[in-house]
OpenMM code with the backbone's topology and positions (N, CA, C; nanometers):
from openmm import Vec3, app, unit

residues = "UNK UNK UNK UNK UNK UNK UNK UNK UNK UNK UNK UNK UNK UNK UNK UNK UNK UNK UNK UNK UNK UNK UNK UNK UNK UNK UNK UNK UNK UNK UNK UNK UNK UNK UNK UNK UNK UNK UNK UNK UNK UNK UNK UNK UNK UNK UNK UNK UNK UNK UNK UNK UNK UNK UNK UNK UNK UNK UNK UNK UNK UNK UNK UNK UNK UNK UNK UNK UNK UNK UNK UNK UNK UNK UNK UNK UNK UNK UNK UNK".split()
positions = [
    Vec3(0.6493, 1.1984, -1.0811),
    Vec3(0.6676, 1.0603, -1.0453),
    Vec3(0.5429, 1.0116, -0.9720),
    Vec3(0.4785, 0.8953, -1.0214),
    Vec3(0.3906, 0.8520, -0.9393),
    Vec3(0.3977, 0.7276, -0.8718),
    Vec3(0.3454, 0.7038, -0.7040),
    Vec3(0.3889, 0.6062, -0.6449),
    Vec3(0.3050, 0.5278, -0.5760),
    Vec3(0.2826, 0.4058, -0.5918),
    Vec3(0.2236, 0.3095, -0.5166),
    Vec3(0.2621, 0.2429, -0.4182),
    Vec3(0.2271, 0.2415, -0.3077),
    Vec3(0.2375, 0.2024, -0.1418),
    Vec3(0.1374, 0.1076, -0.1174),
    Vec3(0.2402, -0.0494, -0.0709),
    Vec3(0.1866, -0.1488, 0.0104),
    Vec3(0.1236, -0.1347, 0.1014),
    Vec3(-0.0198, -0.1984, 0.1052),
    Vec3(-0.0861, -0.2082, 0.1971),
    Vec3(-0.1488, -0.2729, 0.2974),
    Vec3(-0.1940, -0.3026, 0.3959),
    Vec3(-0.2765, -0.4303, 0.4491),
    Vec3(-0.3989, -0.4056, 0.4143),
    Vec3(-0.4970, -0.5029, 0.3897),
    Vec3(-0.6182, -0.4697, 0.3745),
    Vec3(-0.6848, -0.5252, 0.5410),
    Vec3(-0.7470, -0.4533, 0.6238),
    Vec3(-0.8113, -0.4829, 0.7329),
    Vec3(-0.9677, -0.5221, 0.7268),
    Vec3(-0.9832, -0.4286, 0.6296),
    Vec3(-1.1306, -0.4588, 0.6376),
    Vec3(-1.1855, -0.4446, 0.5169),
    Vec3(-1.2833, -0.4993, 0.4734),
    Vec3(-1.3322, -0.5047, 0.3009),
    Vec3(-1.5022, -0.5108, 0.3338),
    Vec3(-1.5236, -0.3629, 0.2368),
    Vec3(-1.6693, -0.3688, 0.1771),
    Vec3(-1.7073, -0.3381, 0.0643),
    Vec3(-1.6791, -0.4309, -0.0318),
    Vec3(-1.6357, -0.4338, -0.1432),
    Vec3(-1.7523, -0.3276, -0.2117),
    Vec3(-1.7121, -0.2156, -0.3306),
    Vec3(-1.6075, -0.1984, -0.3106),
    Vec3(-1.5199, -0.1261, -0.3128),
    Vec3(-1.5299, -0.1198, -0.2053),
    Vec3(-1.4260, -0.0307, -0.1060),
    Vec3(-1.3962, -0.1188, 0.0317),
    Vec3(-1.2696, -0.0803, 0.0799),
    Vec3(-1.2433, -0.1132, 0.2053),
    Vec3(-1.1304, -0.0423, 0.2880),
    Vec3(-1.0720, -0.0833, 0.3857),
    Vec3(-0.9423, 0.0343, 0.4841),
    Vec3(-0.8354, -0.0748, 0.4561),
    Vec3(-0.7484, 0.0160, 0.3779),
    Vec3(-0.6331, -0.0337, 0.4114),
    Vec3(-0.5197, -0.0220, 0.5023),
    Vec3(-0.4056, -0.0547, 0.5886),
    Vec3(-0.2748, -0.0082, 0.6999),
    Vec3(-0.1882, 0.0368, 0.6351),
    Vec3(-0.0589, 0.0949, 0.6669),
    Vec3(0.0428, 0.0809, 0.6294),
    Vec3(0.0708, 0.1591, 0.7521),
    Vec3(0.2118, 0.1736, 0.8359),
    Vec3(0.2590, 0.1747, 0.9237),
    Vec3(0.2028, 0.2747, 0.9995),
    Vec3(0.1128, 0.1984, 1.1004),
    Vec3(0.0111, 0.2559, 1.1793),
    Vec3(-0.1248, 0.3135, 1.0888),
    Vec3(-0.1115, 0.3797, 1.0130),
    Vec3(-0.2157, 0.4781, 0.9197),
    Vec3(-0.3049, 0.3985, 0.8439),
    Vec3(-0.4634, 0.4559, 0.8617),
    Vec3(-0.6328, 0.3998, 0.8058),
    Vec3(-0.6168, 0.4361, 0.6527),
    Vec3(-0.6273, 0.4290, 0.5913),
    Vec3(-0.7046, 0.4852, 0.4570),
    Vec3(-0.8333, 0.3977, 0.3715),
    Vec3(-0.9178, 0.4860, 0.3716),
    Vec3(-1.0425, 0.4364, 0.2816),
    Vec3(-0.9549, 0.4160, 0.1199),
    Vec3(-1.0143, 0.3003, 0.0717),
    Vec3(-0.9597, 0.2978, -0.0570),
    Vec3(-1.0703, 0.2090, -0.1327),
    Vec3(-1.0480, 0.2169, -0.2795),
    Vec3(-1.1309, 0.1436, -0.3663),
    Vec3(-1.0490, 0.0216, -0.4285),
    Vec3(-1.1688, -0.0629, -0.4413),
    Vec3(-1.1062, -0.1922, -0.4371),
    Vec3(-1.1741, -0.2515, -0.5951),
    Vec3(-1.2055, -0.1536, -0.7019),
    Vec3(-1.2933, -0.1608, -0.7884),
    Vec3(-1.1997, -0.2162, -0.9222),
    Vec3(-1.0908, -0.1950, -0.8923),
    Vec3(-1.0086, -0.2551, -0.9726),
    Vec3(-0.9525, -0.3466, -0.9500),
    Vec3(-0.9529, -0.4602, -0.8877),
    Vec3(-0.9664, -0.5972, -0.8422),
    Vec3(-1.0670, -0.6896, -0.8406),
    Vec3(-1.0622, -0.7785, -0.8879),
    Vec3(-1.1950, -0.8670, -0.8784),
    Vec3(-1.2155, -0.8979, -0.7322),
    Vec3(-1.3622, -0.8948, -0.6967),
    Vec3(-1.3901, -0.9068, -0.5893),
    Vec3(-1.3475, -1.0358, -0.4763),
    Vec3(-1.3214, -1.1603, -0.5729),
    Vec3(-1.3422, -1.2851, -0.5178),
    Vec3(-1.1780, -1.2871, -0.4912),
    Vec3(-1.0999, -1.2169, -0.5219),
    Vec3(-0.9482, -1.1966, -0.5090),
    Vec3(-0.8375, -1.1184, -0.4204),
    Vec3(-0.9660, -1.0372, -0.3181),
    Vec3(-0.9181, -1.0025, -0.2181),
    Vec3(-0.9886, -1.0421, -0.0840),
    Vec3(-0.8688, -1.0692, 0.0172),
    Vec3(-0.9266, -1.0688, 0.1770),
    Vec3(-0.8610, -0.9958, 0.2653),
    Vec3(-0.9370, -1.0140, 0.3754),
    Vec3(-0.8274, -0.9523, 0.4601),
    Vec3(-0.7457, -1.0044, 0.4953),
    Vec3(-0.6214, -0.9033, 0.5260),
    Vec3(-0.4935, -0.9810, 0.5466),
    Vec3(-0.3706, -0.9334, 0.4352),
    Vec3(-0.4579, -0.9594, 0.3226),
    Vec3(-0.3536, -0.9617, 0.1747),
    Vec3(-0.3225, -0.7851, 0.1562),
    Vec3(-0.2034, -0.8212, 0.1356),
    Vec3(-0.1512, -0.6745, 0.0538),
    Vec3(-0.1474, -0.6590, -0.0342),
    Vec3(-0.1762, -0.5075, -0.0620),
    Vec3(-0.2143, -0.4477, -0.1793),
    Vec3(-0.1353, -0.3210, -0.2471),
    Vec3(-0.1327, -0.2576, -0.3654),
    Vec3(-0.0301, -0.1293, -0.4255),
    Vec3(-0.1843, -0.0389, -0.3747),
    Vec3(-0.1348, 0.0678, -0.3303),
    Vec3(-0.2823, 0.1556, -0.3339),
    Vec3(-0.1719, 0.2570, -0.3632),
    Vec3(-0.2315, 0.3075, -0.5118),
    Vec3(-0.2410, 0.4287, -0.5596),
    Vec3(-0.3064, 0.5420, -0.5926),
    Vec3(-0.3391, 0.6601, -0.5694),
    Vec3(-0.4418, 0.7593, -0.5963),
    Vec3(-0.5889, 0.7253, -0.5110),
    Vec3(-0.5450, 0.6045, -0.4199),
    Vec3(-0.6789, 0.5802, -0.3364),
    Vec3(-0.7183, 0.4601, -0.3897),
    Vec3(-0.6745, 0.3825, -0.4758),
    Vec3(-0.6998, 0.2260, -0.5350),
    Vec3(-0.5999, 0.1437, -0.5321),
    Vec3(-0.6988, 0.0382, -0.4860),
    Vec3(-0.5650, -0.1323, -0.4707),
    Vec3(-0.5431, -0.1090, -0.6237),
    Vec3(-0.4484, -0.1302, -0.6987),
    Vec3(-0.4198, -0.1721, -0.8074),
    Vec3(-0.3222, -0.2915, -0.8604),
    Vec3(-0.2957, -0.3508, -0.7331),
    Vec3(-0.2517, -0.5338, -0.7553),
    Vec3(-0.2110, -0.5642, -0.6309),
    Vec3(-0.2359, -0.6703, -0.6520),
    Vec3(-0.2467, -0.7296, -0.5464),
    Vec3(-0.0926, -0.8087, -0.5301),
    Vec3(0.0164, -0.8336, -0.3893),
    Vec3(0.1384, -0.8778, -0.3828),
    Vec3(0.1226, -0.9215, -0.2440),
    Vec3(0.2214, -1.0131, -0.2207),
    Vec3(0.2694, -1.0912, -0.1179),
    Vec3(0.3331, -1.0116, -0.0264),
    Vec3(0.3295, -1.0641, 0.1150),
    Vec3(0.3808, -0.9684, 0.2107),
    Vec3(0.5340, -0.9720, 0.1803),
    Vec3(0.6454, -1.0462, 0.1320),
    Vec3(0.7902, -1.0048, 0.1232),
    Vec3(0.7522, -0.9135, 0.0169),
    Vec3(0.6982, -0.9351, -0.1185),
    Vec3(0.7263, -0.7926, -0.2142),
    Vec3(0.6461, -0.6293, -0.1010),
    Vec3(0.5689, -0.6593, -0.0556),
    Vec3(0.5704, -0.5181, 0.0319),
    Vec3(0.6368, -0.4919, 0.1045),
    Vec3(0.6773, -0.5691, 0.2116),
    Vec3(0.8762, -0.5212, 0.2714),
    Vec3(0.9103, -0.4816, 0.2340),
    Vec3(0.9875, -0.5792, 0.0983),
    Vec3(1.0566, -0.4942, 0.0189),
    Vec3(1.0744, -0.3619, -0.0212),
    Vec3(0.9669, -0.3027, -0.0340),
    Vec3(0.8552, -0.1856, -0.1156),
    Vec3(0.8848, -0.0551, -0.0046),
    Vec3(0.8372, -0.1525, 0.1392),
    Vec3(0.8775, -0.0316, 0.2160),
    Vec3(0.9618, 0.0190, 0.2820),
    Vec3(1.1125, -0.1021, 0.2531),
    Vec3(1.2390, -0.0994, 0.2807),
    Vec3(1.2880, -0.0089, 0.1931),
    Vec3(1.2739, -0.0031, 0.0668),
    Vec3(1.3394, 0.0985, -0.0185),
    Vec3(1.2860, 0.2572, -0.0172),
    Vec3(1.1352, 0.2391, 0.0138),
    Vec3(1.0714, 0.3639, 0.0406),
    Vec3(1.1568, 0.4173, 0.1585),
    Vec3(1.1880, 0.3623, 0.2708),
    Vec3(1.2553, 0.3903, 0.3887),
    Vec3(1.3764, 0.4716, 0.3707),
    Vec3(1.4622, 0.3622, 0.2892),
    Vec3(1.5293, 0.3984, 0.2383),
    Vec3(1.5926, 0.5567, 0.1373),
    Vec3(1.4923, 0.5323, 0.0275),
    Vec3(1.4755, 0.6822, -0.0433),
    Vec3(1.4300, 0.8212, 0.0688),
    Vec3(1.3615, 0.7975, 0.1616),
    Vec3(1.3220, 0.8921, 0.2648),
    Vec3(1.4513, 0.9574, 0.3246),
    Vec3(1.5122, 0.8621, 0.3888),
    Vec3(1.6607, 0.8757, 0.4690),
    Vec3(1.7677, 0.9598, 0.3825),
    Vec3(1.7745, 0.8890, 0.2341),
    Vec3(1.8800, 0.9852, 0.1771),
    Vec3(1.8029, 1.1401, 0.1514),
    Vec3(1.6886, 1.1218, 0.1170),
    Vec3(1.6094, 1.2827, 0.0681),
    Vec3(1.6790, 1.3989, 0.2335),
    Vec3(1.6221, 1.3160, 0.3472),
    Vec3(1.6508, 1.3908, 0.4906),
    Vec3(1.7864, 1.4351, 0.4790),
    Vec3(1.9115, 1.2990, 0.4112),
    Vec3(2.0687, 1.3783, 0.4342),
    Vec3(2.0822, 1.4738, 0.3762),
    Vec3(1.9980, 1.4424, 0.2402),
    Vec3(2.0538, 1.5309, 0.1597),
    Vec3(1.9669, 1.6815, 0.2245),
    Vec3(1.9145, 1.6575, 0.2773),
    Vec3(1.8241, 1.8282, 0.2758),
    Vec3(1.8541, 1.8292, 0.4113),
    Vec3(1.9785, 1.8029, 0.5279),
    Vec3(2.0327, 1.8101, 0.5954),
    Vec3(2.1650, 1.8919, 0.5735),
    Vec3(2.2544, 1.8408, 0.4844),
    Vec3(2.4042, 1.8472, 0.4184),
    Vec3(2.4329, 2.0373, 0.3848),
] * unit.nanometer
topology = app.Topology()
chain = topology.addChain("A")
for resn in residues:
    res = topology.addResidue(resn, chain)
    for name in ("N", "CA", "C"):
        topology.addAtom(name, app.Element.getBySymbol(name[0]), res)
């Protein structure tokens, strides 16, 4: 299964730049986005170390509400 995680973009040098996600830096490439289409601020899917589209901050909530989510049941279940 492969998975892409919302990001903040903080800082951009195109291209490459750091993206957030709850608390945590990551260097990522931004080479698959047109340049004139990201800033900071905007969230991003970073997969394998690349933005690969660009989404609005409710679709990343979303994203990391269910991730949250899937985490919690994996813990019951490997609790039970």
């Amino acid at each position: 299964m492969c998975v892409g995680v919302p990001m903040k973009m903080v800082e951009i040098h195109y291209p490459s730049g750091i993206a957030e996600a709850k608390g945590v830096k990551r260097n990522i490439g931004l080479q698959l986005l047109p340049e004139n289409e990201i800033k900071i601020g905007d969230y991003v899917i970073v997969h394998v170390g690349f933005a690969i589209e660009k989404v609005d901050k409710k679709d990343a909530d979303e994203t990391w509400e269910t991730l949250d989510e899937i985490l919690r049941l994996m813990e019951q279940e490997e609790n039970a």
